[in-house]
ZAKOL-94394 format. One record per atom (N, C-alpha, C, O, CB): y, x, z. Coordinates in steps of 0.2 Angstrom, whole numbers, plus 5000, padded with zeros to 4 digits. Atoms other than C-alpha are relative to their C-alpha. Glycine has a CB too. Layout:
BEGIN
YXZ ...
END
This chain:
BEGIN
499450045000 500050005000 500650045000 500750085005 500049955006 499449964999 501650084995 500749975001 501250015000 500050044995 499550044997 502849965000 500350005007 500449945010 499949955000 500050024993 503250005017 500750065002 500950114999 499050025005 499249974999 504950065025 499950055008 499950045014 500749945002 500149934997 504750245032 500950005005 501349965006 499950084992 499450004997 506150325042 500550054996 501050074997 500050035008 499749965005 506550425027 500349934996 500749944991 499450064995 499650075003 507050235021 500649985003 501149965001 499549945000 499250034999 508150195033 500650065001 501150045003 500149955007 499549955000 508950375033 500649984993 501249974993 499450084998 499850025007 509150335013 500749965001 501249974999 499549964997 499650065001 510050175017 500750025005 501250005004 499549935002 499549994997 511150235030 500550064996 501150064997 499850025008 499749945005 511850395017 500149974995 500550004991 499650074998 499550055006 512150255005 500649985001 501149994997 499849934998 499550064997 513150145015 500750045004 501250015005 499649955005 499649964997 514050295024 500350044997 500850074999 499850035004 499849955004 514350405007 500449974997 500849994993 499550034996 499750065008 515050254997 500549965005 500749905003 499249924997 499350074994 516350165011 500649994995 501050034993 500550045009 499450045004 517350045001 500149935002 500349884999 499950004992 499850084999 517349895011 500350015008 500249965012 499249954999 499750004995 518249955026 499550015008 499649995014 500349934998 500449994996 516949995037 499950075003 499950104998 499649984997 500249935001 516450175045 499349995005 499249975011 500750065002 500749994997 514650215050 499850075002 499750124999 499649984997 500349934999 513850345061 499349995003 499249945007 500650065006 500850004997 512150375066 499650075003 499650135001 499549974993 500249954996 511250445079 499250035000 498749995001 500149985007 500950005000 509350545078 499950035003 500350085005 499650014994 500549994994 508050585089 499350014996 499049974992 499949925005 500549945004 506750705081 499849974994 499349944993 499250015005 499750015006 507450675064 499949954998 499849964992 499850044995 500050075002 507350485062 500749995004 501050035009 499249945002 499550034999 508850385063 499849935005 499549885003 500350004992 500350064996 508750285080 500549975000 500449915001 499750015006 499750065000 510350205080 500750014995 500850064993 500249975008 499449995006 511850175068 500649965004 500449915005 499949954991 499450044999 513550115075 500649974994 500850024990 500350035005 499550035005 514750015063 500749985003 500749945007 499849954997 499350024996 516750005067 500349984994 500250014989 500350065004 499550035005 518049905057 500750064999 500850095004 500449935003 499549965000 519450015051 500449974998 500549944992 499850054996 499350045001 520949945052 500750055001 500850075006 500149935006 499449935001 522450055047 499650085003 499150115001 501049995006 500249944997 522450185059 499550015007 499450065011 500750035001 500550004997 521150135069 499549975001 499649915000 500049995003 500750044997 519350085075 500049975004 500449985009 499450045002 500350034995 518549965083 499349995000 498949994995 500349955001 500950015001 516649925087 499949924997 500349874998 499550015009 500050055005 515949805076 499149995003 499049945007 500150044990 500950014997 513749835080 499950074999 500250124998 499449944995 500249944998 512649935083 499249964996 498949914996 500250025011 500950015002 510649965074 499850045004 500050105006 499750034991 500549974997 509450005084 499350024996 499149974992 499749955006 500650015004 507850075076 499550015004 499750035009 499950054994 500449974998 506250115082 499350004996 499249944994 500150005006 500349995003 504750175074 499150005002 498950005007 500350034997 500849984995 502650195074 499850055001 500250105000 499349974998 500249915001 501550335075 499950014992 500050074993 499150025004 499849995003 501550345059 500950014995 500950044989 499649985001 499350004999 503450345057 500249954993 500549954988 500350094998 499750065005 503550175049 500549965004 500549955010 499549944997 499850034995 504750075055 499749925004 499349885001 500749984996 500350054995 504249945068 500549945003 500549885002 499750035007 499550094999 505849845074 500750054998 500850114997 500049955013 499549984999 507649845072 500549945003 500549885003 500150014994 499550084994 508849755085 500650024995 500850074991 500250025013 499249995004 510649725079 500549975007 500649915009 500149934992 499550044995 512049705095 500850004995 501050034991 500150055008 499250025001 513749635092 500550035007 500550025013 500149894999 499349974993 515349715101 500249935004 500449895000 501050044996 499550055000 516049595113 500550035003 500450065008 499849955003 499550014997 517749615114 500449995009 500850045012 500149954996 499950034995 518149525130 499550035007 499750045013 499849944998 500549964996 516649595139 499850075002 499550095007 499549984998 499949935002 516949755134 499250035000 499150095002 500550045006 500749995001 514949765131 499749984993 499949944989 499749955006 500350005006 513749775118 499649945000 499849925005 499650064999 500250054998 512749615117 499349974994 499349934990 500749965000 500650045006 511049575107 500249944997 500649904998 499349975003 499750065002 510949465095 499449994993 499249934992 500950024997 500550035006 509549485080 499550065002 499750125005 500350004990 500649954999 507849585082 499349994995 498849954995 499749995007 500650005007 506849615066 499350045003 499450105006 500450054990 500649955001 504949665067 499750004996 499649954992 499550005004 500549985006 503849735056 499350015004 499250045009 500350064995 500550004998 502149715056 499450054994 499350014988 499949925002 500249975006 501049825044 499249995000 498849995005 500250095000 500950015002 499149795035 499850034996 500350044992 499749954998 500049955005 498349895024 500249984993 500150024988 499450025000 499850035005 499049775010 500849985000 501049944995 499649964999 499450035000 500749755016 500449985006 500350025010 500049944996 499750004995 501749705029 500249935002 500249894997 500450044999 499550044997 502749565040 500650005002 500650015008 499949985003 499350014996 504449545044 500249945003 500449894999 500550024996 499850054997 504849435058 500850005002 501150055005 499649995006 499350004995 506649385064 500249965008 500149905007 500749984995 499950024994 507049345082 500849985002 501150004997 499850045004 499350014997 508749285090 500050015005 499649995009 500249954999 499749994991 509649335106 500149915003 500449875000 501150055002 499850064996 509749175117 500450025006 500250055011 499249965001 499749984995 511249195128 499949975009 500150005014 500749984998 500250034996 510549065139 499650015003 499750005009 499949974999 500649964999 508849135142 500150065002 499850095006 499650004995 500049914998 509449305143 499350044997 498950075000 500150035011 500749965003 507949365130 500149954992 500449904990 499049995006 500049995009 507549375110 499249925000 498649925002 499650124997 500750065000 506649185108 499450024994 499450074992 500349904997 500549965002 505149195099 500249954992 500549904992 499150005004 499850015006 505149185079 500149954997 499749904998 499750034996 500350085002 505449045070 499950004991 499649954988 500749955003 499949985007 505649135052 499650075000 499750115005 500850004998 500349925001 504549285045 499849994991 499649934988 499350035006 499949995009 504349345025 499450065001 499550115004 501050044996 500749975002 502449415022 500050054993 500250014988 499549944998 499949945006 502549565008 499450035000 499250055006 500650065000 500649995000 500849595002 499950054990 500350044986 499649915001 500349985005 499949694987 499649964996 499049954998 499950045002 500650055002 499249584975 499550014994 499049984993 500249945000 500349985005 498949684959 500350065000 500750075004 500049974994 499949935001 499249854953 500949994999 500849944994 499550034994 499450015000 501249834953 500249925001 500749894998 500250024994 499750094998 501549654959 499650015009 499150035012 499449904994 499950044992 502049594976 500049955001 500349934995 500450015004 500050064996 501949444985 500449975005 500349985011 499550005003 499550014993 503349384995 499949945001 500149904996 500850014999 500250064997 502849235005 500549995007 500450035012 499250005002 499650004994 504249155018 499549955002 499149914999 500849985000 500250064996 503649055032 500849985008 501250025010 499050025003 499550034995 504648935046 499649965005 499349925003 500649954996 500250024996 504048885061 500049925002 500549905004 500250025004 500150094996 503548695065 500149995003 499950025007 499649975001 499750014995 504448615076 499449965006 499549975012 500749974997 500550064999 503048475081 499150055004 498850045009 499949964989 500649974997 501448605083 500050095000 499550135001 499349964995 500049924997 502248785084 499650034996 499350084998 499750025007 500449965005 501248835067 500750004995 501249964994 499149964995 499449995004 502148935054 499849964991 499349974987 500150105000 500150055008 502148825036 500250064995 500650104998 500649904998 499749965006 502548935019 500449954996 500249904993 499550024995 499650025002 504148885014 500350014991 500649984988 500550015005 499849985007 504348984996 499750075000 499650115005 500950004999 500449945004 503449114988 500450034993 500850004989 499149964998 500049985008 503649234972 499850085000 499850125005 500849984996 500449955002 502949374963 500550065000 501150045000 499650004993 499449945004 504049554960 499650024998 499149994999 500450065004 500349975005 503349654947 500350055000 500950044998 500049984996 499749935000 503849854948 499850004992 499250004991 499650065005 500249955007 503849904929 499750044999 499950105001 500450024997 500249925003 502750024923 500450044996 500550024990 499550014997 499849955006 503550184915 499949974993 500349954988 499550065001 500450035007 502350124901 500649964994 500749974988 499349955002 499950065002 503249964898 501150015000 501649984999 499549935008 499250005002 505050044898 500450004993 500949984990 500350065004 499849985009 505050114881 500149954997 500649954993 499550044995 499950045003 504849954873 500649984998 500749934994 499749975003 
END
């Protein structure tokens, strides 16, 4: 299965989004035995920052990624504050990605109510299957599906 997001993936993605700043944004990120464990994001307004969020990463033994939290600055609180917690779940054909929400009420991440299935299903085709949690018996239904197809080289010349 070659679809799966290493920490050389979200290195990538943070040296896009940090090389390329054109939307007002500035990002710095912190690592811990060469993976990138957290990214902070600040608004750049004239001549100054402010905090915006903060990515948490962390990874498995094999250095795939496993979860990502996302806190929001509060202003007022002068504190950092949960707010989304993505997990990834890996199989030898692909993977899960669940999302969680902060519940301010509960004080903890409720449990999923949405997750997106990415599977191998031919030699260059994937499988992306969402599902949404039932409200009635707490099973997840498939809400929408569809194929990707990676091009082969082969098929570029054409």
């Amino acid at each position: 299965m070659d679809a799966i997001i290493t920490a050389a993936t979200v290195l990538a993605s943070y040296l896009n989004v940090a090389t390329s700043n054109t939307n007002g944004y500035i990002y710095n990120a912190v690592y811990e035995d060469n993976q990138v464990a957290k990214v902070e994001v600040f608004n750049q307004d004239g001549k100054s920052l402010s905090r915006k969020l903060q990515y948490h990463y962390s990874y498995d033994a094999q250095g795939r990624l496993a979860s990502k939290e996302t806190l929001r600055w509060n202003a007022l609180a002068a504190e950092w504050q949960p707010s989304q917690l993505f997990v990834y779940e890996y199989t030898d054909y692909g993977y899960t990605l669940s999302l969680s929400n902060w519940s301010h009420e509960a004080g903890k991440y409720m449990p999923s109510n949405e997750k997106m299935v990415y599977h191998m299903v031919a030699d260059n085709v994937l499988a992306v299957d969402t599902y949404r949690r039932n409200d009635l018996d707490e099973t997840f239904e498939r809400t929408s599906g569809m194929l990707v197809m990676n091009a082969d080289k082969d098929y570029a010349d054409l």
